[in-house]
C-alpha positions, -999 to 999 in steps of 0.1 A, spaced: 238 -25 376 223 -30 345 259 -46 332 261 -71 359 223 -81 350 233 -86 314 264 -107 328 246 -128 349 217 -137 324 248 -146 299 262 -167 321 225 -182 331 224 -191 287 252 -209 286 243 -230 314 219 -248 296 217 -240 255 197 -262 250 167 -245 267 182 -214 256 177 -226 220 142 -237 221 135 -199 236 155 -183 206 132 -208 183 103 -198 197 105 -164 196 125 -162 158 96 -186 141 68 -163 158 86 -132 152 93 -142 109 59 -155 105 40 -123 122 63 -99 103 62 -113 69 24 -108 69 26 -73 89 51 -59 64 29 -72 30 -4 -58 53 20 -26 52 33 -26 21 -4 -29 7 -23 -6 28 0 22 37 -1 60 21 10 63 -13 17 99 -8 31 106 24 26 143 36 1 152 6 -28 123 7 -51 150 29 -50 176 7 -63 151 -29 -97 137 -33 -121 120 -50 -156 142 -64 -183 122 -74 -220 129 -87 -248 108 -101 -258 108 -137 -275 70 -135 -314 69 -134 -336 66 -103 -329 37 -86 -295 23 -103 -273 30 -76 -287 24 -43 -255 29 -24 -242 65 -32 -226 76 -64 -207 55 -90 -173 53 -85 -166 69 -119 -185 96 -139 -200 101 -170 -179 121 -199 -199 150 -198 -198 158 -156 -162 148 -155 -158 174 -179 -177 200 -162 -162 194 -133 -129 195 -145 -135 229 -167 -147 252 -138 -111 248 -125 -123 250 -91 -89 231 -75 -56 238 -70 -46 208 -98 -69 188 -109 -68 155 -133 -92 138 -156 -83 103 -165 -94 72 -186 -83 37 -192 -79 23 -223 -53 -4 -242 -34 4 -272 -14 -13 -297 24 2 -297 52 1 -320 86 22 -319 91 30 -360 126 30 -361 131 -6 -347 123 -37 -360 106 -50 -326 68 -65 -330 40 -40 -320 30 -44 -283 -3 -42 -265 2 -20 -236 -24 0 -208 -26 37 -219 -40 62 -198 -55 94 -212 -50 121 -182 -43 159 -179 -8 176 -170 -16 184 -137 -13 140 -132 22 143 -129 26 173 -103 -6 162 -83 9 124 -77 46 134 -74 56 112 -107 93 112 -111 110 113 -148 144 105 -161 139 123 -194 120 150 -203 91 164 -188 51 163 -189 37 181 -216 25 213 -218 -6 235 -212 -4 245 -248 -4 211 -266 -32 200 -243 -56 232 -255 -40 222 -289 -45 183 -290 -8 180 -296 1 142 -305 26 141 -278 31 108 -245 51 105 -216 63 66 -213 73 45 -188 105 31 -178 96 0 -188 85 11 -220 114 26 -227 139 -4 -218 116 -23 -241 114 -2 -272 143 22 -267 168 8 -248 168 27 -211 184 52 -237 168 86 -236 138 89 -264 127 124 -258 118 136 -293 114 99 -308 81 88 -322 59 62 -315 31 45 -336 -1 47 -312 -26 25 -329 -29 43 -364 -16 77 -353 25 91 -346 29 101 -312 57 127 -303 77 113 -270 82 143 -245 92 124 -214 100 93 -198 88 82 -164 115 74 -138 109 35 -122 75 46 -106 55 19 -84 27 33 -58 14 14 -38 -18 3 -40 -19 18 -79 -45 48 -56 -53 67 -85 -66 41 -103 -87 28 -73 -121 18 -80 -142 -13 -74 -121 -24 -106 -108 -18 -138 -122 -37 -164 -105 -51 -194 -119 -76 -215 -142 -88 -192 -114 -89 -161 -111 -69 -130 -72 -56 -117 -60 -58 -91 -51 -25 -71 -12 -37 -70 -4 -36 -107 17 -16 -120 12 22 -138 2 24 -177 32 27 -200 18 57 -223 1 82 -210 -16 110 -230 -35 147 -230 -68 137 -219 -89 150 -253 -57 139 -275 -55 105 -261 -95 103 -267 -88 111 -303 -63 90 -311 -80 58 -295 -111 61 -298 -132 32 -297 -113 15 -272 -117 29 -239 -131 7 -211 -167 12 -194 -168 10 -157 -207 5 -156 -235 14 -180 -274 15 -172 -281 14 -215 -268 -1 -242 -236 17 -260 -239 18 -298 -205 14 -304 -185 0 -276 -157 19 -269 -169 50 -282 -181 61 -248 -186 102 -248 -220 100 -255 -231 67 -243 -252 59 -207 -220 53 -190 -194 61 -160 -161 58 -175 -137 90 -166 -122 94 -131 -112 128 -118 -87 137 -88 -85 175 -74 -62 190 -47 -73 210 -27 -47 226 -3 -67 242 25 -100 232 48 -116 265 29 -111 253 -5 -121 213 6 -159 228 20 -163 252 -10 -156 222 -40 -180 202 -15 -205 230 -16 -197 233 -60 -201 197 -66 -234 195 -45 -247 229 -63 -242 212 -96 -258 179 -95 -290 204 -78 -285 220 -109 -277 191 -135 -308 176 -116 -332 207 -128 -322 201 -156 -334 166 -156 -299 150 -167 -299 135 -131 -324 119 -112 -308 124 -80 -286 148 -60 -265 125 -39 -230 133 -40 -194 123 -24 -158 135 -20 -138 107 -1 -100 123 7 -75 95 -11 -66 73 23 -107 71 32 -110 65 -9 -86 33 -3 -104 23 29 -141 20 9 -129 -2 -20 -116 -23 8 -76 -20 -11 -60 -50 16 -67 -83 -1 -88 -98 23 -64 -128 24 -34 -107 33 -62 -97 65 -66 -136 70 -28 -146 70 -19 -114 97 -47 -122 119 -30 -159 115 7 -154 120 -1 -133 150 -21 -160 166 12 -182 161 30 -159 172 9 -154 204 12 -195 206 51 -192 206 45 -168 235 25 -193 256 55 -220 250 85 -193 258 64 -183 290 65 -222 302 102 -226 292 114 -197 313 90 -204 342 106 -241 340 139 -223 337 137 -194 362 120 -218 392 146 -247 388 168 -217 401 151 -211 432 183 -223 453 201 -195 435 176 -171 437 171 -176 477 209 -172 485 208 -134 459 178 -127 482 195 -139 514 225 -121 506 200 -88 506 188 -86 467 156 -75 467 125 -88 448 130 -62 423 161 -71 415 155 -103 410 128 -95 388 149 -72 369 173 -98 359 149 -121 351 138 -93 323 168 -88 309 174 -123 305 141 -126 288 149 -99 264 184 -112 255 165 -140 243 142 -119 224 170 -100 208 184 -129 200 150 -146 189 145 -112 165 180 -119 145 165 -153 142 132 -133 130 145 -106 109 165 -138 90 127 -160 86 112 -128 81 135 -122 50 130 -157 35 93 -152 42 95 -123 18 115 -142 -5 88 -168 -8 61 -139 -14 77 -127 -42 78 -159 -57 40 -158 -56 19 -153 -88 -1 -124 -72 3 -88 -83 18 -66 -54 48 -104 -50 76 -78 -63 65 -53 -38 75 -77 -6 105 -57 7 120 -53 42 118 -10 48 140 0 76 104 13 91 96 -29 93 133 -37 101 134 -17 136 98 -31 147 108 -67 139 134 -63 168 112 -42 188 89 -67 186 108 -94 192 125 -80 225 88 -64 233 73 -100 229 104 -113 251 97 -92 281 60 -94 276 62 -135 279 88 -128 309 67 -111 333 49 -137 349 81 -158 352 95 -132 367 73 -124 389 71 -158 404 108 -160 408 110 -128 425 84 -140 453 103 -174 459 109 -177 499 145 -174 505 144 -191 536 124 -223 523 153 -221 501 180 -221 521 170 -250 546 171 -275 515 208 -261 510 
């Protein structure tokens, strides 16, 4: 049955193309505008570590003075808690992390040196966030405790300096120190840059953006403090800092820390730990408060609000025109279905019943939709195009996934039958009778 329906709304398309057209238009503009916007939305606020994002979180404590910070902890900590923290090894991995830039040069090229984002960090980074490399690995437990001068690189780095060619063992000249290369990073992009989430990164006075991409050096933690010191960047600070830049002793939050934490057991006793030590930090009189937080990475993203609110805007937009495009499809089939109500009275004289009537009037509406979501999927790919060629931050991220693919004809058919109902329905109810006396 379903065959001869799909034959007979065929045949009812050709009949007038025109109408059939304007449908197709309809629902292909609705459908390219509404997924363009829904697939950035996604591409922006989806989980940067599928299967794993429960089990990593954020610890935070207070070292800033009564009454700084009215709403919770600092996003970051202070040098000497992050370090506390960190040492007790209470987590399954755990990673410290700090920001800095740093002037590069390969010694054995002739290329110019480069200013590039270096992030001091601890091994455990690299298994903890799932970081692939194409040469070499992280460095070792041993040259962290020793304060070996050794960096992982990115990809980028390397096609810059080295040639994509593999530069495991080469050097490089980190400001005024020689750095020992020990791996390189394969093409790595998370997105939204999640471990580096915080009400921003600032750099000279400017905040990123959460869709940038990764440092290109990244060092031991206590090496890569040695080796740049001076040039680290602040998050907030409730005094002054003697020297800026030099930052381990100053009245500052500076030093993120990520933990894993692999069970429900292990989540409440590092809750129960942090909360013990800023009681105790607090007897000490080093903090003037107890409050603490441990936000899991997707609730992390949620409270530094990661979507650009614009993104928000423009889906909330292109869903409104799409819902517009509905209104004028409805009309066109209810124009369409009812100036075939001499047709329709002779199926139902000839004993079809109402609900097969309105069951070919369905699949007629949701041939147009599946036609209208070629038209979609092909707008919704120029749509993209046109992102990327926007001078925001996340533009090279605007790809079709096969995820995004499938719902944009889902949608599309979905939408279809959804504005098809109500024509339908009316054509199912027309009097056969009535019909047939004006025969």
């Amino acid at each position: 049955m379903f065959t001869y329906y799909l034959d007979l709304a065929l045949r009812s398309l050709k009949r007038n193309r025109m109408l059939t057209a304007l449908m197709v238009l309809a629902i292909a503009v609705g459908i390219g505008a509404s997924m363009t916007t829904l697939t950035v939305t996604h591409l922006l606020s989806g989980d940067p570590l599928p299967g794993r994002s429960q089990h990593i979180f954020y610890p935070q404590v207070d070292a800033s003075p009564a009454g700084y910070s009215k709403s919770g902890p600092l996003d970051m900590l202070d040098y000497r808690s992050a370090v506390d923290l960190w040492s007790a090894h209470r987590a399954d991995r755990q990673a410290l992390m700090a920001g800095s830039e740093v002037k590069v040069r390969a010694p054995d090229t002739t290329l110019p040196p480069l200013m590039v984002p270096m992030l001091a960090t601890t091994s455990d980074f690299f298994a903890m966030f799932q970081v692939p490399f194409q040469y070499g690995t992280a460095w070792t437990a041993a040259d962290a405790a020793s304060r070996a001068r050794v960096a992982v690189i990115s990809s980028d780095l390397n096609d810059r300096l080295f040639g994509g060619a593999d530069s495991v063992g080469k050097t490089l000249r980190l400001k005024d120190s020689d750095v020992r290369i020990v791996g390189v990073m394969k093409k790595w992009r998370p997105s939204p840059l999640f471990y580096d989430v915080r009400a921003g990164r600032f750099a000279e006075g400017q905040t990123s953006s959460f869709y940038g991409k990764p440092e290109d050096v990244f060092m031991p933690f206590f090496s890569g403090l040695d080796v740049n010191d001076g040039n680290f960047w602040q998050f907030t600070c409730w005094g002054s800092v003697p020297r800026p830049g030099h930052l381990q002793d100053a009245p500052c939050v500076w030093v993120g820390l990520w933990v894993q934490l692999d069970d429900a057991a292990k989540v409440a006793d590092y809750r129960a730990f942090i909360a013990n030590y800023a009681q105790q930090q607090k007897q000490l009189g080093r903090f003037a408060t107890t409050q603490t937080r441990m936000p899991g990475l997707m609730e992390w993203l949620v409270f530094n609000h990661v979507v650009p609110s614009d993104v928000k805007l423009q889906t909330w937009l292109a869903f409104a025109f799409l819902a517009i495009c509905l209104f004028n499809m409805i009309g066109l089939l209810l124009a369409k279905f009812l100036r075939r109500s001499s047709e329709i009275g002779v199926r139902r004289a000839l004993g079809a019943s109402r609900g097969a009537v309105f069951a070919q009037c369905l699949v007629e509406a949701g041939m147009v939709g599946l036609v209208g979501g070629i038209g979609g999927w092909l707008l919704t790919l120029l749509g993209l195009w046109l992102v990327r060629r926007q001078p925001v931050e996340y533009a090279d991220l605007a790809h079709l996934d096969p995820g995004m693919f499938g719902l944009t004809f889902a949608l599309a058919v979905a939408a279809s039958l959804l504005a098809g109902l109500l024509p339908a329905l009316r054509a199912s109810r027309i009097a056969p009778a009535l019909q047939l006396k004006t025969l």
